[in-house]
N, C-alpha and C positions, 0 to 999 in steps of 0.2 A: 402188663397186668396179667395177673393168674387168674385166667377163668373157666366154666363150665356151662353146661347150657344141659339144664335138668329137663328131661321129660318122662310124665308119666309111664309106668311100664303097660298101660294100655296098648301105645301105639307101637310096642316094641315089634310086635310080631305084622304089623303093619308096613313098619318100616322096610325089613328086611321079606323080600321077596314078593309082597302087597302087592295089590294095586289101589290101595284108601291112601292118602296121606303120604304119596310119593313129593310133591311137591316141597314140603316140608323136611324130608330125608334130603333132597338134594340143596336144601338150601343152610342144612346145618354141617353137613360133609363141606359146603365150598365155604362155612364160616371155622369148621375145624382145621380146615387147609390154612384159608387166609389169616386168622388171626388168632391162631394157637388153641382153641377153647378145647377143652374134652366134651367130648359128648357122654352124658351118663343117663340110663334106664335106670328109674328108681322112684317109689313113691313114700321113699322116708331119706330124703338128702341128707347128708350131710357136708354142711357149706365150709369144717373148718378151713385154714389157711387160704382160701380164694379173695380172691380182689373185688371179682365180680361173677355172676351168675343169673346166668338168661333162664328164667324158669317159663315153660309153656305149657298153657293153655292150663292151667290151676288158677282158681276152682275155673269147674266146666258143670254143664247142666248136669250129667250124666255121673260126674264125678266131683261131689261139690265140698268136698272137704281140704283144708288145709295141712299139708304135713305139721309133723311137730318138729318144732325148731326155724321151720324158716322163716317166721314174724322177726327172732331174736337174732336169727345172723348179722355178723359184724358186715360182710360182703356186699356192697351194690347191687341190689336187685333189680333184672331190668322184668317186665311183666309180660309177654310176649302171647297177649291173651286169644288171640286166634279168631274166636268167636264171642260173640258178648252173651250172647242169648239164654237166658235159665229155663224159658218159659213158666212152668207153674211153682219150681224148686224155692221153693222158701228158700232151703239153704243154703244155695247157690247164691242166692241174692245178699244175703246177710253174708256170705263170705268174700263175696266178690268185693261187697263195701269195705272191709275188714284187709284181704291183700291189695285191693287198688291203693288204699289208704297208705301201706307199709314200700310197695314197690317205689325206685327212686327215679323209674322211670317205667309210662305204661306202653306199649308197641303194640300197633296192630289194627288193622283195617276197620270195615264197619264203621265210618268216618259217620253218616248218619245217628247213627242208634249211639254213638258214643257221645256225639253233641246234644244228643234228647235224653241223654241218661247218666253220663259223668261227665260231663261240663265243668266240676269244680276242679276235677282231676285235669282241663286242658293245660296249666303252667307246666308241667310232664309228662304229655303226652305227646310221642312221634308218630304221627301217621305211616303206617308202614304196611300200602296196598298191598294187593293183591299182585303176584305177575307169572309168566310165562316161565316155563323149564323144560327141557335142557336147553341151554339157547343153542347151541348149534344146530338142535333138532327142527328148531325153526326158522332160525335166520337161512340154512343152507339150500331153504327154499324159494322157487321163483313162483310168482301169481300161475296157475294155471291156465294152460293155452287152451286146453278142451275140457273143459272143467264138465261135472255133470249139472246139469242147468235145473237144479234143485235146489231146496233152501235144507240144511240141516239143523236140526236141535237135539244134541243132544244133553246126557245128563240125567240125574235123577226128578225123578215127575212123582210127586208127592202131595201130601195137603198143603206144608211148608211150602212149595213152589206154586200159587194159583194161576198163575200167569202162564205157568209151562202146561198144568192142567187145563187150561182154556184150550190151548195149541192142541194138544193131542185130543182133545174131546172131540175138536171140530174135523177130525180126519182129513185135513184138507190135502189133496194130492198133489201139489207144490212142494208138501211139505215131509222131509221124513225124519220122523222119532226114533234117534237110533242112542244103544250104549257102545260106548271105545274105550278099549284098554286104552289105560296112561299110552304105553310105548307106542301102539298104533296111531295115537291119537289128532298128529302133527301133518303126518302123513295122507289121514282120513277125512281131516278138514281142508286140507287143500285140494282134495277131489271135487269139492261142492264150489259153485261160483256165489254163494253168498252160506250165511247162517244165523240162526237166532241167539242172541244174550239175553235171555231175562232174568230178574232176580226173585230173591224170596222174599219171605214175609218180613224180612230185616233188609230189605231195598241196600246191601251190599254190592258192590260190585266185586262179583265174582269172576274164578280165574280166567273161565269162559270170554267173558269181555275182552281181554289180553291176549288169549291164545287162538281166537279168529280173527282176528287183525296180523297180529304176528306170522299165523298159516301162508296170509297172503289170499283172504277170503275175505268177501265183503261182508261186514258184518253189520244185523239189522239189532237192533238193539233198545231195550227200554232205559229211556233218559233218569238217571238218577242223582242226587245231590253230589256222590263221591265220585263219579264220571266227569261232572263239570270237575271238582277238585283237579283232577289227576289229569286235567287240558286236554279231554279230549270233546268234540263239539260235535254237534248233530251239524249233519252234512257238509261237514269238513272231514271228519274221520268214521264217519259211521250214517246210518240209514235210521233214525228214532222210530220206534213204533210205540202203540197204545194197544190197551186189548181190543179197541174198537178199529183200530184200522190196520192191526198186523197181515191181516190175510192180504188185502187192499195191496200194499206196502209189499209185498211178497210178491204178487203178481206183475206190479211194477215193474220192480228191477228184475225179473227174469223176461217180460215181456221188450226190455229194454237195455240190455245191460250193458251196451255202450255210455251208455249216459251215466254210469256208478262206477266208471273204471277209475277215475278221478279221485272218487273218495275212496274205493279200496285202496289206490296206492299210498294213497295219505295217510292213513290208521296203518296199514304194514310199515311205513317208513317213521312214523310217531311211536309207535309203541315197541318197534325193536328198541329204538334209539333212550326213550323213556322209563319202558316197564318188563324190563326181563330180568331173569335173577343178579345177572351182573349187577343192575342198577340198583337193587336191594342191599349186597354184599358191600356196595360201596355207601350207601345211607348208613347202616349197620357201623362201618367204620368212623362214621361221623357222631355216631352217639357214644359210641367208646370213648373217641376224644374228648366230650363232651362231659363225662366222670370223670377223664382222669384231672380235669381242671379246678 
């Protein structure tokens, strides 16, 4: 099949040399590699002669309109919407109805807010989490042997994130709020012997969840619908917290952290094996086949 994988020229200048939106560059380079697609920057495609064409993250809150032409393409549309969220965008909303309606296929995480919002859209939709990149950057890691006996959070701390705003308000000194470059980032989590994952206001599981496990960090985590999905369990692969007992939960397993060595190995040995880009590139293959039938 002749295809493309269109993304807006917002994240052009993201992609190359960023550090927003790495995740997604290296997961469209290893679907350019594997399975021939051209990558194109462009926010007025054109689809002729392709078979199929992965378009990302149109409409977006931020960016809510529809090219002209891509309702009308002959081409396979897969819908690769990133994030669901419009917040107040009228017409984001009314577009979003309009391309999920036309895509022939929708991809993309947000597993909650997707079953509370386009539910009529599940006959074509592929769940298609969240996960870890570069994977050698993580897998060629071992747990650490003198880890710093501190819980980490990083990421952005926002309105959109209450949960992480709880965490940092309470200054707790277990606990430190730190930002890391992507490249550092593999590296900088495997220094800490645990970390926090919480999500935002769209209860997503974000990549966070995937890339302290994967570190080889024990990872404390708020339990979410799409976490059960994606087989990972409270205290099998991870430490669940609540806003009311994270600090609790924090002190614990540093106070004891023989006792959580168990489940750190468990979620680093589940989530290489489960949720790293490889596993995506090959889901990815299985929806191709899936059009061409």
């Amino acid at each position: 099949m002749k295809g493309s994988i269109i993304i807006p020229t917002f994240y052009h200048k993201r992609h190359l040399g960023g550090v927003k939106s790495q995740r997604a560059r290296f997961l469209f380079k290893e679907l350019e590699k594997k399975y021939g697609l051209s990558i194109t920057y462009t926010d007025s495609p054109s689809l002729k002669g392709l078979d199929v064409a992965v378009v990302y993250a149109v409409p977006y809150h931020n960016r809510p309109k529809i090219p002209s032409g891509l309702l009308e393409a002959k081409a396979k549309l897969i819908g690769y919407y990133e994030d669901l969220q419009c917040w107040d965008n009228e017409e984001c909303k009314r577009n979003k109805r309009v391309a999920f309606a036309r895509y022939d296929v929708l991809m993309g995480a947000c597993y909650e807010m997707f079953m509370n919002t386009y539910s009529q859209h599940l006959y074509k939709h592929e769940h298609f989490p969240n996960f870890f990149v570069p994977h050698q950057a993580y897998v060629r890691l071992k747990p650490n042997k003198r880890p710093k006996m501190r819980c980490l959070m990083a990421g952005t701390v926002s309105r959109h994130y209450p949960f992480r705003l709880h965490i940092k308000n309470r200054k707790d000194k277990l606990i430190d709020v730190k930002r890391v470059s992507f490249d550092k980032y593999p590296q900088f989590l495997n220094s800490y012997f645990c970390a926090l994952a919480v999500p935002g206001r769209m209860r997503n599981v974000a990549a966070k969840y995937l890339e302290i496990p994967a570190a080889g960090t024990l990872m404390l985590a708020a339990r979410v619908k799409e976490l059960d999905v994606m087989g990972l369990k409270p205290y099998v692969h991870y430490v669940p917290v609540t806003e009311k007992n994270v600090f609790g939960q924090v002190k614990r397993c540093l106070s004891h952290p023989e006792d959580f060595v168990k489940i750190r190995n468990a979620g680093m040995d589940f989530v290489r094996s489960n949720h790293s880009v490889k596993n995506r590139i090959a889901q990815f293959g299985r929806i191709l086949k899936g059009l061409e039938n």
